[in-house]
C-alpha positions as semicolon CSV with decimal commas, in nm:
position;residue;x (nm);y (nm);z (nm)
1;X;0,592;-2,302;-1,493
2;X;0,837;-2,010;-1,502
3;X;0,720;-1,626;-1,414
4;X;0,711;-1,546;-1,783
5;X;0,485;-1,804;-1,913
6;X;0,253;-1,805;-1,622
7;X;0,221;-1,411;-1,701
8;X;0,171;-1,402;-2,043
9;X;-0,159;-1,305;-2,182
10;X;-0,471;-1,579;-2,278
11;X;-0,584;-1,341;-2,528
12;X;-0,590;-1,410;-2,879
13;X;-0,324;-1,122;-3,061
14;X;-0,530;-0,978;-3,307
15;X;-0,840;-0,990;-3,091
16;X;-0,617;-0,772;-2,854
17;X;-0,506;-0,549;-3,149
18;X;-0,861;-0,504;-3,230
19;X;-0,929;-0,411;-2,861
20;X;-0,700;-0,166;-2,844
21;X;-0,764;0,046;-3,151
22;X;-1,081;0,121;-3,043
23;X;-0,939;0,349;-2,737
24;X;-1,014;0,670;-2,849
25;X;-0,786;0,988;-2,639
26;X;-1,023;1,254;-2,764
27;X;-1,330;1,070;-2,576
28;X;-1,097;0,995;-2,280
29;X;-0,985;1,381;-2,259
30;X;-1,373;1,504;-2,342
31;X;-1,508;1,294;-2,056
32;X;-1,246;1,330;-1,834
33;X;-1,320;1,725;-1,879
34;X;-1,663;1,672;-1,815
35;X;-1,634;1,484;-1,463
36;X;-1,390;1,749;-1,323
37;X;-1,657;2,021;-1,342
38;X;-1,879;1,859;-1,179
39;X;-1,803;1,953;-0,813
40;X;-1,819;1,656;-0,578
41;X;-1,666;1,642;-0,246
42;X;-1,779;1,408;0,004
43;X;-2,166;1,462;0,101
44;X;-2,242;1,626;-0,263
45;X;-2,190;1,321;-0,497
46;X;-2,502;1,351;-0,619
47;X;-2,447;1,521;-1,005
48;X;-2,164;1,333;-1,046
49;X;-2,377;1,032;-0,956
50;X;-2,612;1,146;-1,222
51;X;-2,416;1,180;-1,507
52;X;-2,195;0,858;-1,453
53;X;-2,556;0,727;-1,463
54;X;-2,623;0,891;-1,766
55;X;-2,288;0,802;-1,962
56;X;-2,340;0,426;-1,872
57;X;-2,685;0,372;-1,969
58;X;-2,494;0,489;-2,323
59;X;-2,337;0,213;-2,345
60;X;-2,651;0,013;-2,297
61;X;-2,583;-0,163;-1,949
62;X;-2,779;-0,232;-1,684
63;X;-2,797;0,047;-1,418
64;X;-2,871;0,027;-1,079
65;X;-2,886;0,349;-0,877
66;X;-2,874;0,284;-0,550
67;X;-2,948;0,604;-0,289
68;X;-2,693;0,570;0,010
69;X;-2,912;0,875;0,181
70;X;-3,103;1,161;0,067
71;X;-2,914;1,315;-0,223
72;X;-2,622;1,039;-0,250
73;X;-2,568;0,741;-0,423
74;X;-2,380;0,447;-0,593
75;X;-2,378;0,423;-0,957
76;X;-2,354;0,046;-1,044
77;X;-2,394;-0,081;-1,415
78;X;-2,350;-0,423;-1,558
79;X;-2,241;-0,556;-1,883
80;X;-2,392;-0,880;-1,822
81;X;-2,234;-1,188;-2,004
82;X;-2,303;-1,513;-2,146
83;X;-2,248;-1,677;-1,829
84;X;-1,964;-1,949;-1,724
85;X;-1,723;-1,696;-1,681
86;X;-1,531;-1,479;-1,395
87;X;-1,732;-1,134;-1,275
88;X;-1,495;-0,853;-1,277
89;X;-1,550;-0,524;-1,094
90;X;-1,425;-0,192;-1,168
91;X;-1,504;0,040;-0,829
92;X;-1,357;0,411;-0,804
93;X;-1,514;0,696;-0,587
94;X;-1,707;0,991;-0,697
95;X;-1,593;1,266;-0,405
96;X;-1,311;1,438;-0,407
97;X;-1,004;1,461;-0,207
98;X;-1,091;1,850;-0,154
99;X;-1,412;2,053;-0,184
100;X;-1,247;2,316;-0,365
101;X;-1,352;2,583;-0,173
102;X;-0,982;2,577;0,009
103;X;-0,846;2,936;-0,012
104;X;-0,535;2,806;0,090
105;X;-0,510;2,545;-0,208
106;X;-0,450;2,768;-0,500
107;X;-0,331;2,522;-0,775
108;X;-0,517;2,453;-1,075
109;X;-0,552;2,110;-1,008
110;X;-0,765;2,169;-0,676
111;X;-1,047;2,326;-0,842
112;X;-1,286;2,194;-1,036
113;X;-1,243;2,367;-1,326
114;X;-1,080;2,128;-1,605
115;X;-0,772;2,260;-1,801
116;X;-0,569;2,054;-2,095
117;X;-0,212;2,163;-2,134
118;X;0,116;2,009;-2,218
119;X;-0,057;1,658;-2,274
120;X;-0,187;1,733;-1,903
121;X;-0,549;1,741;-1,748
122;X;-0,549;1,946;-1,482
123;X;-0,846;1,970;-1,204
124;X;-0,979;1,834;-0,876
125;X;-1,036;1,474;-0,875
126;X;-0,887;1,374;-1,188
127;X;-0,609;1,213;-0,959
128;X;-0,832;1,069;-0,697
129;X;-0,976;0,927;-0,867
130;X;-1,223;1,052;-1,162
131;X;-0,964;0,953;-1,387
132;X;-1,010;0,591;-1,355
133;X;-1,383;0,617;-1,397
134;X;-1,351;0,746;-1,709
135;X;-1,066;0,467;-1,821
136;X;-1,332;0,223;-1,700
137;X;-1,634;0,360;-1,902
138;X;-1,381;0,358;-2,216
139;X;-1,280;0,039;-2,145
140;X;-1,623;-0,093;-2,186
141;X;-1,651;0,104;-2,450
142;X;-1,337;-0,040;-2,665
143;X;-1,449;-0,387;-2,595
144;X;-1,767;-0,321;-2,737
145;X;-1,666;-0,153;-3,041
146;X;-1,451;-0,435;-3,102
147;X;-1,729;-0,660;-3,143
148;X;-1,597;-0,865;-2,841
149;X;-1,902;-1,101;-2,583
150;X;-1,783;-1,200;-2,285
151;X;-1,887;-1,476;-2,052
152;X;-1,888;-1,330;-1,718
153;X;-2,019;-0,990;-1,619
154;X;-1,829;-0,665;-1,601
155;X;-1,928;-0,418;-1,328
156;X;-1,823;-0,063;-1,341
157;X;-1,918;0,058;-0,950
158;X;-1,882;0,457;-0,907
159;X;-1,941;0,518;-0,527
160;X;-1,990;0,737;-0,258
161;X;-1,770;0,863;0,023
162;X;-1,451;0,652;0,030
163;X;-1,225;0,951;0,147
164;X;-1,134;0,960;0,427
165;X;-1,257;1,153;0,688
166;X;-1,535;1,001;0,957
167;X;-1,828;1,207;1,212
168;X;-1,690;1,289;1,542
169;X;-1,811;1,502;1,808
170;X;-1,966;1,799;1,649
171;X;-1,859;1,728;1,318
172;X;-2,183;1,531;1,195
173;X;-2,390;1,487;0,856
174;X;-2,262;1,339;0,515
175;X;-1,994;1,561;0,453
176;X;-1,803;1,382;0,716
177;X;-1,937;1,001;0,614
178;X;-1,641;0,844;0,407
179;X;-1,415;0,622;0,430
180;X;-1,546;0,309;0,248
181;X;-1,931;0,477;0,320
182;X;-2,055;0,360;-0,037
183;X;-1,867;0,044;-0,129
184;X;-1,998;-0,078;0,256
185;X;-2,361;-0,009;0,112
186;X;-2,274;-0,128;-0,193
187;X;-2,142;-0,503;-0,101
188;X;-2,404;-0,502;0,141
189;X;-2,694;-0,472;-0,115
190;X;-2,580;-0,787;-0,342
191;X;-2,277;-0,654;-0,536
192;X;-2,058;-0,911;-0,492
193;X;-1,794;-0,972;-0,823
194;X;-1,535;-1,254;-0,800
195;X;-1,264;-0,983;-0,793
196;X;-1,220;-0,608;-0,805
197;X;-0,929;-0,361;-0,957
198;X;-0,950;-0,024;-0,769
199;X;-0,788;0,239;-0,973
200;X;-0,624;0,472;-0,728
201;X;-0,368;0,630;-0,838
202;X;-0,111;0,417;-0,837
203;X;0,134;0,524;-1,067
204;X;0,024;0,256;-1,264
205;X;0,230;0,040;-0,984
206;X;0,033;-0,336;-0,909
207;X;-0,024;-0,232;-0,499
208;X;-0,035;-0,603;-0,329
209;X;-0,092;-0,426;-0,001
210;X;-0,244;-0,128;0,179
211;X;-0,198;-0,035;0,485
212;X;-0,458;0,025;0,785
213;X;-0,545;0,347;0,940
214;X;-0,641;0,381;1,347
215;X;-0,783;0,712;1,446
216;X;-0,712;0,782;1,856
217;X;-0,787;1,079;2,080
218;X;-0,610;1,110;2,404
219;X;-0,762;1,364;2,615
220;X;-0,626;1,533;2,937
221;X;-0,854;1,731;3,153
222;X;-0,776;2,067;3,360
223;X;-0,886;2,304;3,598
224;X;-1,130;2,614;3,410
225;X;-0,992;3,018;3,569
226;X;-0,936;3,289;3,504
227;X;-0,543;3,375;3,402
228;X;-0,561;3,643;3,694
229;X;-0,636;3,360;3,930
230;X;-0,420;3,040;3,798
231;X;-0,111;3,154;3,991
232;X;0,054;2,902;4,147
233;X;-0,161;2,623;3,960
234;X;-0,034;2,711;3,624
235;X;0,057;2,314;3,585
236;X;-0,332;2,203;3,637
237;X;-0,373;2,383;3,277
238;X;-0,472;2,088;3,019
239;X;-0,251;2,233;2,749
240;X;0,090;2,202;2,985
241;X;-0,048;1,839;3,105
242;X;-0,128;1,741;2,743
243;X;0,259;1,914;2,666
244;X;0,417;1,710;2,964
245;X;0,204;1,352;2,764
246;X;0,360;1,423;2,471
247;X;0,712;1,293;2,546
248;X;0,598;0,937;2,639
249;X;0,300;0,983;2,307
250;X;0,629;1,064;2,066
251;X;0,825;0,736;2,228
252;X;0,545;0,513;2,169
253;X;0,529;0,693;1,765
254;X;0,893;0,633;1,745
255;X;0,849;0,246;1,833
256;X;0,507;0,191;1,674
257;X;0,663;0,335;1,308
258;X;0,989;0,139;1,331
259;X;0,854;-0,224;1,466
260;X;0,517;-0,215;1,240
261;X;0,663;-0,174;0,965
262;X;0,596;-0,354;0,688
263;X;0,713;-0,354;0,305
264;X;0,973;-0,166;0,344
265;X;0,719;0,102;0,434
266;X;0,728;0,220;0,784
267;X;0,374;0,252;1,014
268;X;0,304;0,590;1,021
269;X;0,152;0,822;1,261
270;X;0,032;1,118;1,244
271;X;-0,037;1,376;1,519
272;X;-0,378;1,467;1,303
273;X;-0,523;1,756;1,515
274;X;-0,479;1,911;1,855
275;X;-0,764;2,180;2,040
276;X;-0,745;2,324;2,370
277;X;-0,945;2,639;2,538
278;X;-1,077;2,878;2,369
279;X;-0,976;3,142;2,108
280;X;-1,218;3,390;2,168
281;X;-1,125;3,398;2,575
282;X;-0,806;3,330;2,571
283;X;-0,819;3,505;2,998
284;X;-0,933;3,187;3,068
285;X;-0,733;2,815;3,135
286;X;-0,824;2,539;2,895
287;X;-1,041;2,299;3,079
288;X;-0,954;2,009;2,828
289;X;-0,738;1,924;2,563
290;X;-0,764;1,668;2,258
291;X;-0,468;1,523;2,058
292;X;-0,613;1,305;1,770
293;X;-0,382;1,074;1,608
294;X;-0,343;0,854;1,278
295;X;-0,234;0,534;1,335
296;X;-0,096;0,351;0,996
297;X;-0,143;-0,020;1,035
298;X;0,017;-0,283;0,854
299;X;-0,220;-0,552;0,704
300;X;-0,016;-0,792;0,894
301;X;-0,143;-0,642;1,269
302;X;-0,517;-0,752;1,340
303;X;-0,669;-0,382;1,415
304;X;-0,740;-0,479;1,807
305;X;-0,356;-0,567;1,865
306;X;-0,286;-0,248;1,725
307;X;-0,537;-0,093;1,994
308;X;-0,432;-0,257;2,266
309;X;-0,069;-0,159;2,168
310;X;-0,172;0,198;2,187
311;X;-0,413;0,166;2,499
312;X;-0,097;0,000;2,680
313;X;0,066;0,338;2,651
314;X;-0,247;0,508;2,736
315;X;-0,280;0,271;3,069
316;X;0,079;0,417;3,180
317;X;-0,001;0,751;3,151
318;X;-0,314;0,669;3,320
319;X;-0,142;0,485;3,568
320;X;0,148;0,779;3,629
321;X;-0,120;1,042;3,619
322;X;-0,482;0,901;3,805
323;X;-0,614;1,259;3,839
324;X;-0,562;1,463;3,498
325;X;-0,888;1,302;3,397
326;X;-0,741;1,096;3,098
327;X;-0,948;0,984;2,828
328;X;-0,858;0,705;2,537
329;X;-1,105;0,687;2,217
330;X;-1,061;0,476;1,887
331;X;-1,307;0,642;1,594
332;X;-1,176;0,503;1,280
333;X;-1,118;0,143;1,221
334;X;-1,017;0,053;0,856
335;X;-0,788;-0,245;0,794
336;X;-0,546;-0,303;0,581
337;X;-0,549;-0,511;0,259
338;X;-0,394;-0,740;0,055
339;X;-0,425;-0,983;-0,222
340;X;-0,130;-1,240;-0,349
341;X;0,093;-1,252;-0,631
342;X;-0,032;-1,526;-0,774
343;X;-0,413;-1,468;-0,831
344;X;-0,504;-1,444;-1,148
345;X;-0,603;-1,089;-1,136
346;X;-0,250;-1,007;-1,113
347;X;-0,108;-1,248;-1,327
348;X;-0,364;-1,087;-1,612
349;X;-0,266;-0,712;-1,517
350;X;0,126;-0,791;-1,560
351;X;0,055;-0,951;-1,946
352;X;-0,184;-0,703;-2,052
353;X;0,059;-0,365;-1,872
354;X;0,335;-0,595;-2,011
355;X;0,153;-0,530;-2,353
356;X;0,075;-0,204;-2,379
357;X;0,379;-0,062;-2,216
358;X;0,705;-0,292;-2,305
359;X;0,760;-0,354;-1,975
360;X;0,571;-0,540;-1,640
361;X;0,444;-0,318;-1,378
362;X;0,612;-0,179;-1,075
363;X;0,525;-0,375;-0,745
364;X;0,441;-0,138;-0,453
365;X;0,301;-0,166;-0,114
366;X;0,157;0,168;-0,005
367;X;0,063;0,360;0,365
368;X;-0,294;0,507;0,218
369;X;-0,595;0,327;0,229
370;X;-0,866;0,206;-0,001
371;X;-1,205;0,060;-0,017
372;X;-0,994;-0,268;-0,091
373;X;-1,063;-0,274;0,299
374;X;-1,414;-0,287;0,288
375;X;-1,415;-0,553;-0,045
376;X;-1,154;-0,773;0,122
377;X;-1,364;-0,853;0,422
378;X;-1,631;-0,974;0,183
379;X;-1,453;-1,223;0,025
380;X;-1,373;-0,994;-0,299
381;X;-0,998;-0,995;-0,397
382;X;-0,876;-0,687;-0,483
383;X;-0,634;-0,472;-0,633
384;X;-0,521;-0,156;-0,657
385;X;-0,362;-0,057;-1,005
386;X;-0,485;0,301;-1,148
387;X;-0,368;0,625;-1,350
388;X;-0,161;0,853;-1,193
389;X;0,160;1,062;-1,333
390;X;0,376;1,128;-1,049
391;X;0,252;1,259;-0,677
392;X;0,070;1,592;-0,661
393;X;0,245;1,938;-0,633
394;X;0,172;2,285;-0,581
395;X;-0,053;2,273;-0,854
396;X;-0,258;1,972;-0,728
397;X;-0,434;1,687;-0,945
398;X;-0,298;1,663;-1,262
399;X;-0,291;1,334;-1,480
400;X;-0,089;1,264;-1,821
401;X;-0,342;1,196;-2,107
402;X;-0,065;0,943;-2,251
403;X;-0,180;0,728;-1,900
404;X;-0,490;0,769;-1,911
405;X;-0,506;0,641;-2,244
406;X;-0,286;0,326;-2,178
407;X;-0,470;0,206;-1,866
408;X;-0,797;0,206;-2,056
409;X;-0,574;-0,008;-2,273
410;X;-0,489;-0,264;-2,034
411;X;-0,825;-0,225;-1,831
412;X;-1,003;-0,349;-2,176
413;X;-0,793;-0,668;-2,211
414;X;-0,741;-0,765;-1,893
415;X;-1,120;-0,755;-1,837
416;X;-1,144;-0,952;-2,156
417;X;-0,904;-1,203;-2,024
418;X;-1,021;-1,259;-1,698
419;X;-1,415;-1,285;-1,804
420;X;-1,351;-1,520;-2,074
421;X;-1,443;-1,406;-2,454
422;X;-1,742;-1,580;-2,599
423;X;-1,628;-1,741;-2,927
């Protein structure tokens, strides 16, 4: 069968026109408005939570709320169907990329304060990703309106903290629990579709494969003294020892991104943070010295080869240098994902973009991650395919109403197709 017949779309014509007419931009734009004020970074979920509740119940489905911890949750409704046919999730994250609260971020799209201008919406989150939570609710929506009953159940999964950031040292409590936090709960407590289209933003580009992300400290330990007394020992100061590490730590980077790579992406890395001493006593030598790094795996590398690559540096170091006190840590674990060309998921998202927009979608591996991670190891395939116009900028999250409108589009009939419509 050739790529263009295995591709097109199962769906009856003028049940698809029918679909379609019933996406409605001034409900897309109202909503989407709605969800940006309604602060939400990580930890504070909670009214955003609430009113994706609210909106969903709407539309009649069954809701679930289901508390993470104290003041967090997962919003999880059903549009159960006649049965005999596929389950199809749509899962997007409620907290934001930012707080907000960043003096340094100044753009109007980093606040949550919604503005509409130039066929734009502007504001925190509509990027990443409250945009495709509201394509999803309208999706539902159309296919409703339309009159259409399907056979297997649609979910529409709004979670808690997927970005990503993790606890670590002092840096406790649930502003700092992300990455994947609420889609872990959520496959955990029996929410288990046969497949699952994250909308990140994408670009509206079909993302066969993530990337993995390693977080590493390397520590280096040093004498404690006062500056008047470190004469003659100025080389037992952490800081220089963790300055004289970094040559063989940027050789290992330089290796790591050029043989990992994968897609014709290379495997990133980060130097994430660095601390040393202490700012408010600067008279005195830093006793120890952290260098935190981000490690971008391919979803090719099991995570513990990609350890053991790093710790093999480590071990030389170690080796070279047996009394700076050296210290190795891995704190973030999140694999990478990946889901093949020829499920049917993708075969339904190329007809249907195919469709709406004249042309099939842009193939694209990417370096970020996504809770496509946490689905993936539970036996849900998944995809990433969302609404996005462009990368950020100065002005931060900003989103095209035009694309917003289309992926609702092609969210509504590809759920259609790949649930089965009752006739």
């Amino acid at each position: 069968m050739d790529k263009q017949k295995k591709n097109a779309s199962r769906l009856d014509p003028a049940l698809a026109e029918r679909i379609v007419a019933e996406v409605r931009e001034e409900e897309i734009v109202a909503m989407s408005c709605d969800v940006i004020n309604i602060p939400s970074p990580t930890g504070e979920e909670l009214h955003m939570a609430e009113y994706m509740q609210m909106r969903l119940e709407q539309l009649g489905l069954n809701v679930t709320w289901q508390e993470v911890e104290e003041n967090r949750a997962n919003v999880v409704a059903r549009w159960i169907g006649s049965g005999g046919g596929r389950n199809l999730m749509f899962n997007g994250h409620m907290d934001t990329s930012n707080t907000g609260r960043e003096d340094f971020l100044t753009g109007a799209g980093y606040k949550p304060f919604a503005q509409v201008k130039d066929g734009f919406i502007y504001g925190l989150g509509i990027y990443n990703m409250k945009g495709a939570l509201v394509c999803y609710t309208h999706a539902v929506q159309a296919l409703q309106r339309a009159g259409v009953k399907l056979k297997g159940d649609v979910i529409v999964a709004a979670v808690a903290g997927e970005i990503e950031k993790t606890q670590w040292g002092e840096f406790k409590g649930k502003e700092y629990r992300g990455y994947g936090y609420g889609t872990h709960y959520l496959v955990n407590h029996g929410i288990l579709p046969d497949m699952c289209i994250l909308g990140e933003p994408t670009d509206m580009h079909v993302v066969l494969e993530h990337f993995g992300s390693l977080w590493v400290r390397i520590s280096c330990t040093g004498i404690y003294v006062h500056t008047a007394f470190c004469e003659g020992r100025e080389e037992m100061n952490s800081i220089r020892r963790m300055y004289e590490l970094m040559d063989t730590i940027m050789k290992w980077i330089a290796s790591w991104e050029k043989n990992a790579a994968h897609g014709g992406r290379k495997a990133l890395v980060n130097l994430g943070g660095i601390r040393g001493g202490h700012a408010w006593r600067a008279s005195r030598t830093p006793e120890k010295t952290d260098l935190f790094l981000d490690v971008r795996v391919p979803p090719t590398i099991p995570m513990s080869e990609a350890r053991r690559n790093i710790q093999q540096m480590f071990f030389e170091m170690e080796k070279k240098h047996p009394d700076w006190g050296l210290e190795f840590e891995s704190y973030v674990s999140v694999p990478g994902a990946r889901i093949s060309e020829e499920h049917e998921m993708i075969h339904a998202i190329d007809a249907n973009h195919e469709r709406i927009m004249g042309k099939p979608p842009v193939r694209d591996v990417v370096t970020w991650c996504s809770d496509a991670s946490v689905l993936t190891r539970y036996g849900v395939e998944t995809v990433n395919y969302g609404p996005s116009s462009g990368p950020r900028d100065k002005e931060g999250e900003k989103v095209q109403i035009q694309t917003l409108v289309d992926i609702t589009k092609i969210y509504a009939l590809t759920a259609a197709e790949l649930c089965g419509v009752q006739t």
